[in-house]
N, C-alpha and C positions, 0 to 999 in steps of 0.2 A: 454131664447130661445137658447141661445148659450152653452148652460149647457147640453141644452136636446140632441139638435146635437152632442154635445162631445159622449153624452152618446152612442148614437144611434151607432153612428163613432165605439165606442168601443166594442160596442155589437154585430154591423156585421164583425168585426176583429175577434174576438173572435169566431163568428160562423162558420166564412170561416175556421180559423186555427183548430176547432175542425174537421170539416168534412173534410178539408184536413188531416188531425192525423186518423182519418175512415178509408179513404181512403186507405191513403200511409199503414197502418194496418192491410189491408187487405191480408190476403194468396190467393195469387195465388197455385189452384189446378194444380200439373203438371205432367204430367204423365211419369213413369219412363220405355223406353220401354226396355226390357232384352233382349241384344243380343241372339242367340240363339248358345248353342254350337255343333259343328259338332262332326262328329264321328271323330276316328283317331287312321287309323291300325297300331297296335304297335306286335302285334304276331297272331299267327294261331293257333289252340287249338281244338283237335279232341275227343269227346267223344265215347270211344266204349263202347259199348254195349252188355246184353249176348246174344243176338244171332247171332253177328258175325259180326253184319254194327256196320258203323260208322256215325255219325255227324262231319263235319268240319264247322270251325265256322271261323271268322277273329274275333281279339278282341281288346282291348285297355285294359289297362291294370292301374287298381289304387292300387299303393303301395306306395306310400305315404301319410302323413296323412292327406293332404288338397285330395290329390283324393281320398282315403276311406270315408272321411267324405263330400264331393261330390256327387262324385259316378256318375248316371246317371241324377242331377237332370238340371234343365233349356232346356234338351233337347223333341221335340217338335215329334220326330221318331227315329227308331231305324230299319234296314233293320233285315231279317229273317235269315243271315245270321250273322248277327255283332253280337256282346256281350262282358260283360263287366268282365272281372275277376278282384277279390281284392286279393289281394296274400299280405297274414299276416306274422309277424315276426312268431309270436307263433300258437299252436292249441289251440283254448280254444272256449267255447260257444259263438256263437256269435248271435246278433242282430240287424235287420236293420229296417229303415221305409223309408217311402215313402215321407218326406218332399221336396216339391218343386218340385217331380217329376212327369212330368205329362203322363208319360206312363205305361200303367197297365205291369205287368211283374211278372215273375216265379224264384225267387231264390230258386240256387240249389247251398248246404253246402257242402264241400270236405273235408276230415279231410287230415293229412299229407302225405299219401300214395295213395294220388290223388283219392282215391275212396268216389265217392257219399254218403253219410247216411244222407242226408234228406231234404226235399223241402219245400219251403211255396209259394203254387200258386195261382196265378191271387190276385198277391198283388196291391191294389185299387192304383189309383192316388191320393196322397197328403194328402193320409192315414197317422196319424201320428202315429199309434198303432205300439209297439213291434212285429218282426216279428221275433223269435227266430229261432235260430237250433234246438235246443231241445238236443243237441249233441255235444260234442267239433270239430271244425272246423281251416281249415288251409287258404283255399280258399274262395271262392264266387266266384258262376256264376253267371250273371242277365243275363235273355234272353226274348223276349216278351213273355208274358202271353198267355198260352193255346199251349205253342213250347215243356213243358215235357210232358204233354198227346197225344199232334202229332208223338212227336219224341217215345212216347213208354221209355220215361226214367224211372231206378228204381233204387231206394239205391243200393248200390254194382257196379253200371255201377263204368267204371274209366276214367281217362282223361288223356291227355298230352297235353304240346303246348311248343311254341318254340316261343321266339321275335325276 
């Protein structure tokens, strides 16, 4: 009798510690929530145009390699007036995607005489596809999506800006 009771003893010992070991093993699901980043005016950057206006823009500005390889992503808007320029060491082909970013947008390629030669628009949110220049490039502008058919932009426009 007192054998069995040992047993017993040990057998809900042993079952409490397994379901405690369940338990304590358990992953807690936790949600990670991502700050959202603000904009932040670092220069002004006017596009003219051929027939005579201009665009002015505020912008912020990634040249370095964690801003280039950033870019616009974690943020959640973008005003009509903001945009992002990447200003590269070199000119060469460049391409970008849309990881992590969750606002549709229009990039426009600058090669190193600040003029335009070529666009990829109404690039998707969180698109991971190549979005080439198709051209050697100096610059990048992102601006929201459907802003170079508004604004009437074309290869050849040219830019300046000032931080």
């Amino acid at each position: 009798m007192q054998q069995n009771n040992m047993f017993l003893k040990r057998f809900l010992l042993l079952l409490l510690c397994a379901s405690f070991s369940v338990t304590a093993c358990k992953k807690e699901k936790k949600a990670i929530k991502q700050t959202e980043v603000a904009f932040k005016k670092e220069g002004e950057l006017t596009i003219f145009k051929s027939d005579s206006t201009s665009v002015r823009l505020n912008i912020e500005i990634a040249d370095t390699e964690y801003e280039t390889q950033t870019g616009l992503m974690y943020r959640n808007s973008m005003a009509e007036t903001q945009a992002m320029l990447f200003i590269f060491e070199d000119e060469q082909p460049r391409s970008f995607y849309m990881k992590n970013t969750s606002i549709p947008l229009d990039i426009i390629f600058i090669d190193a005489n600040k003029t335009i030669v070529s666009f990829q628009k109404n690039a998707k949110p969180f698109d991971e596809r190549s979005l080439p220049s198709n051209v050697p490039a100096k610059y990048v502008l992102e601006v929201n999506a459907g802003l170079v058919d508004r604004w009437n932009l074309k290869v050849g426009n040219t830019i300046n800006y000032s931080k």
